[in-house]
N, C-alpha and C positions, 0 to 999 in steps of 0.2 A: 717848269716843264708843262707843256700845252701837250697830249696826249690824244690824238686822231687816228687812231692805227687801229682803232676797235675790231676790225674785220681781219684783221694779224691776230691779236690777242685778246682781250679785254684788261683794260685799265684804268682805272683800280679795282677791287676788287670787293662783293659788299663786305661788309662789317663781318657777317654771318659764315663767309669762305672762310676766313684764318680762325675764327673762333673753333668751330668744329673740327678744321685742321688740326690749330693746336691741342684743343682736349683730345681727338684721339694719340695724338702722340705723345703726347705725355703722362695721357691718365688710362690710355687701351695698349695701344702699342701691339698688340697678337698678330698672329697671320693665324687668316680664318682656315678651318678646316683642319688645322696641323695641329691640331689639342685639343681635348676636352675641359681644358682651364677656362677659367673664366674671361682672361685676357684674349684667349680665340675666339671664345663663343660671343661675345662681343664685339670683334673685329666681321664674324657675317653676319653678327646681326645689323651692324654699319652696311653693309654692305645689300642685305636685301632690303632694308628702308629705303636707301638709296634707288635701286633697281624698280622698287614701286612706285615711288613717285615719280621715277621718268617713264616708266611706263603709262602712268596715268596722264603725264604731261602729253603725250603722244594718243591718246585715245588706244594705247593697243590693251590686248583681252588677256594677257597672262607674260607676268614680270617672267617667268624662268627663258622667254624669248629676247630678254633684254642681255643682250651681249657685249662685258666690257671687253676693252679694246686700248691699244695704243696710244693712237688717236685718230683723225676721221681716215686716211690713210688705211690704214693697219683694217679699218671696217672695211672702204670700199676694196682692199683687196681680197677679203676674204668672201667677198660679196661675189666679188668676180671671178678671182680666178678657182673659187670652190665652187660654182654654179653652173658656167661655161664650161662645155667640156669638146672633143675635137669635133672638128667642123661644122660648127653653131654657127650661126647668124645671130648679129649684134646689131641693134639700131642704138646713135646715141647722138648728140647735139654740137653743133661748131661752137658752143659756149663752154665746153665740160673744163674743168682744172685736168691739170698733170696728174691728178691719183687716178683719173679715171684712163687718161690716152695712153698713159704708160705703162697700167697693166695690160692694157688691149692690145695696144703695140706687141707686146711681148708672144699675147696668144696667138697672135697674127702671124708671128714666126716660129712660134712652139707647136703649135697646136692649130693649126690651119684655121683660123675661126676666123670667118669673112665680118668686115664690120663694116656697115653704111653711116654715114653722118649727115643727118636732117640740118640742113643750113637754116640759122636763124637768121633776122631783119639785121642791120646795120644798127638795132638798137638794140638785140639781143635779144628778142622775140621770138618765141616757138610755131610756129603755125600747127598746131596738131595733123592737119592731112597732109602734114609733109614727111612724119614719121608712116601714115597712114599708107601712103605712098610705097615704103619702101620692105614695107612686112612682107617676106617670106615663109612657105611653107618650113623650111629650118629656123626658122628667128626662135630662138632662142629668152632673149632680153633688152629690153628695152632700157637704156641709160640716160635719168636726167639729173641736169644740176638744175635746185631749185630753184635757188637764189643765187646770181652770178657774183663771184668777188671781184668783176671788175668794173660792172655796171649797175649792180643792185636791181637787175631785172628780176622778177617773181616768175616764175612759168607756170600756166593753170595744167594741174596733173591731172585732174578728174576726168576729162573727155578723153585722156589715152586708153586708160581702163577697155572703153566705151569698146573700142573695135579691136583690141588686144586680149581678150581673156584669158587665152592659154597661152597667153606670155609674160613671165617674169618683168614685172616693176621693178627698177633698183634707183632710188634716187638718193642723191646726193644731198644734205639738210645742213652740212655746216657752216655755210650763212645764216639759214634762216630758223632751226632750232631753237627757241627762247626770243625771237625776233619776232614771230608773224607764228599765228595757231596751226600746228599741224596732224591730222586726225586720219591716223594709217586706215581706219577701216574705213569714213567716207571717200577717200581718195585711192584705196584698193591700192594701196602700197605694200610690194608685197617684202624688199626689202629695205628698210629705214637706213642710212649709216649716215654718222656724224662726226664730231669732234664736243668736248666738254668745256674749252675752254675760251669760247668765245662768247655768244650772246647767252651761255648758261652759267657764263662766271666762273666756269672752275677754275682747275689748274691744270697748266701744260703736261702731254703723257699720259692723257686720260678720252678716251671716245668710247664709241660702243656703237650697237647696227640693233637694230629690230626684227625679228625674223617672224612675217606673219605663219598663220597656219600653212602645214605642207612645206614650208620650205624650209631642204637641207640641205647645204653646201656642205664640200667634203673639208674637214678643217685642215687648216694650216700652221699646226702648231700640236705636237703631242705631248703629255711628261705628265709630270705630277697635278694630281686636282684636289688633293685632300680626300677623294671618296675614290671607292672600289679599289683600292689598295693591294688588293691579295692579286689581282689581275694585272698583266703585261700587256691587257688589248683597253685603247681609247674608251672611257665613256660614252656612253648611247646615250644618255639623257643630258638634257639642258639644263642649264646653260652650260655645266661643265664640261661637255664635248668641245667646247670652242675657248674654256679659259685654264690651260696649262698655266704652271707655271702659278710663283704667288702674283695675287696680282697688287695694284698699286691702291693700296685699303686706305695712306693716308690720303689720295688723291679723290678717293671714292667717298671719303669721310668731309673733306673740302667741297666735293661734289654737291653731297648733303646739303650743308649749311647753304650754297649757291641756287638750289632748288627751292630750299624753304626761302629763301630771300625773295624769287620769283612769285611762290603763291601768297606769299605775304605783302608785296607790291604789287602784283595783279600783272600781267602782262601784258592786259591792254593800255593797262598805265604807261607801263615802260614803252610800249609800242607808239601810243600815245606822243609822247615827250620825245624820241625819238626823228620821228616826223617833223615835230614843229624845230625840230633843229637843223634837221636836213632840209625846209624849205626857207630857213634863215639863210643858210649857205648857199643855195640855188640861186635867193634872191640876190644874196651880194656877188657872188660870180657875174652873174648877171650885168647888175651893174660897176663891176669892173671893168668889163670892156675887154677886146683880145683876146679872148675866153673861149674856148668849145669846150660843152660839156657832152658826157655820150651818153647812151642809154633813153629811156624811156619816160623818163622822170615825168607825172602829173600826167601820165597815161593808164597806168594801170597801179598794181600794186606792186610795190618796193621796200628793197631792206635800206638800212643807213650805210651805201657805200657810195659816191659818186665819185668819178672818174671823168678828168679833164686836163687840158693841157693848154698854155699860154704861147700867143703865135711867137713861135721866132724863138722860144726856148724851149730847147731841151727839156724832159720832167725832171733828170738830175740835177739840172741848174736851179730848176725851182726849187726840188726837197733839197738841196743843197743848203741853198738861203734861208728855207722856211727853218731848216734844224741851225743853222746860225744863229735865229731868235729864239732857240726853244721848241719848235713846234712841230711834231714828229706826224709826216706823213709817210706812206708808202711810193715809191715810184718804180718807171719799171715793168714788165708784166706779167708780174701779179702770179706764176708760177704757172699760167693760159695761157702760148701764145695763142692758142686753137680761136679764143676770144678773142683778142687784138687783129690776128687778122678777119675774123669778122665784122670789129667794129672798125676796121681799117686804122688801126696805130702797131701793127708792127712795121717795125720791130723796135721802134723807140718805146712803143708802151704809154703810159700815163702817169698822171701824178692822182693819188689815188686818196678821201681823205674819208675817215668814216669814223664820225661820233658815235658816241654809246649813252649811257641813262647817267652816266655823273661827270658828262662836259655839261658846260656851264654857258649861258648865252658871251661870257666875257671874253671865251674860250675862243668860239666863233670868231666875233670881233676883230681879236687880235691877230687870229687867222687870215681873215677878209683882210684886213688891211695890209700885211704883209705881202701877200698874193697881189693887192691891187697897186703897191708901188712896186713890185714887180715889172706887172705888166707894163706899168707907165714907164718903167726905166729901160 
């Protein structure tokens, strides 16, 4: 198995994910908060190690903002639809995934909340005074995906700040998360949401959001938190206000080991290595022939996703063949058409292929050349 789907999942997994996985379940096993044994008090104590160190991976100021989650989904909807309230004004980008158009969608006919879409370039480019553009005295929140999972375009968030300040940041990070450095307080991000199971190595089932200062969304989810007990009204304090219910401590515990794997390989390592694999692939695309790649690639900054398609075939026909030899890409689009039709491929989509930090140059390779008798057939 040749394994390119990184921007899907992450695979394999380091050393450090199952390790910690397995010693908490078999050697902790509690659900935090539901006892004073020691098998609980150990299960948050996994659990707030965890929340510090992604806190710290993010540059924010105080772990009890760091909110687990489903996964990136389950974030930005809590993002959205607990912050947006009736007839807001939404700015957000012809790049965003389905977690974000589909909540919006909804408020759109729930809750009257007008939403504007900043058209990005045909390579999936943000122009800032194009969101600049469209601020109203009602805007409410400003909606970006960071990093696209169809194009691996980066979007610079800094300059939105600039002419926005009394307006809600909510970006979208589960591309670029453990992918490329991301630092809420220089980039005035006010809410972070993610996913854990991609360039942070967890495990699927597992995301979270960042809640800078000042910001409360109304939660979406009530019940048990292990504290204030005696009472029948929600917690007011964090994180608990926002995590009902037990939550997923082995996933949290997997999380761990996936984090420490990060500061213990540096991420500019991994970022690093990344890179030189994704301009292996550019290059042999390249010299494939019959090729379009999209996106921006060796124009700005990028995560490891590229997205392309071979003339005269279909992207199903190509992941077709490519997984007849093994070799698992995504095709298709990618859960955005909102992206496709901006970078002009819907509604066929693309054939989508994204290394991570343990493909191997052979991997590549084998990749390349499969794609390049393709094209020639």
């Amino acid at each position: 198995m040749i394994y390119l789907d990184n921007s899907a999942t992450s695979h394999p997994k380091p050393r450090q994910t199952t390790t910690y996985l397995n010693d908490f379940v078999r050697n902790v096993g509690g659900n935090p908060g539901r006892g004073g044994h020691k098998a609980s008090v150990d299960a948050a104590r996994t659990i707030f190690q965890a929340r510090e160190k992604l806190t710290k991976l993010v540059n924010g100021h105080d772990s009890e903002r760091m909110i687990f989650t489903q996964n990136g989904t389950d974030s930005l909807n809590l993002a959205i639809l607990g912050l947006i309230g009736e007839s807001d004004h939404v700015i957000t980008t012809s790049m965003e995934h389905n977690s974000v158009m589909r909540p919006l969608t909804f408020l759109q006919q729930h809750r009257k909340v007008e939403v504007s879409i900043a058209r990005c370039s045909p390579s999936g480019e943000l122009d800032p005074d194009r969101v600049r553009a469209l601020i109203r005295k009602n805007t409410r929140a400003i909606i970006v995906n960071h990093g696209s999972n169809v194009t691996g375009t980066v979007q610079d968030l800094h300059p939105i700040k600039g002419y926005a300040n009394d307006i809600l940041l909510i970006v979208d990070a589960c591309q670029t998360i453990g992918s490329i450095p991301i630092d809420v307080e220089a980039d005035h991000i006010d809410v972070l949401c993610f996913s854990c199971h991609k360039s942070l190595y967890g495990l699927q089932g597992l995301g979270a959001l960042y809640l800078n200062r000042g910001v409360d969304p109304t939660p979406l989810r009530f019940g048990g938190t292990g504290s204030g007990s005696e009472s029948m009204e929600q917690p007011a304090f964090l994180p608990d206000k926002y995590e009902s219910g037990t939550p997923n401590t082995p996933g949290i515990a997997a999380l761990l080991g996936s984090l420490t794997f990060i500061e213990n390989t540096g991420l500019e390592t991994i970022a690093k290595k990344e890179r030189t694999l994704v301009k292996s692939i550019l290059r042999g695309l390249q010299d494939a022939g019959n090729i379009t790649v999209y996106g921006n690639h060796g124009k700005g900054t990028n995560i490891p996703v590229i997205s392309f398609n071979v003339a005269d075939r279909l992207p199903s026909e190509v992941g077709y063949e490519l997984n007849r030899k093994g070799i698992y890409v995504r095709v298709g689009l990618h859960c955005s058409p909102a992206a496709h039709k901006t970078i002009g491929t819907f509604p066929n989509g693309t054939v989508r292929v994204s290394p991570g930090y343990f493909t191997t140059r052979r991997d590549i390779s084998a990749f390349l050349g499969v794609v390049k008798a393709i094209g020639q057939g």
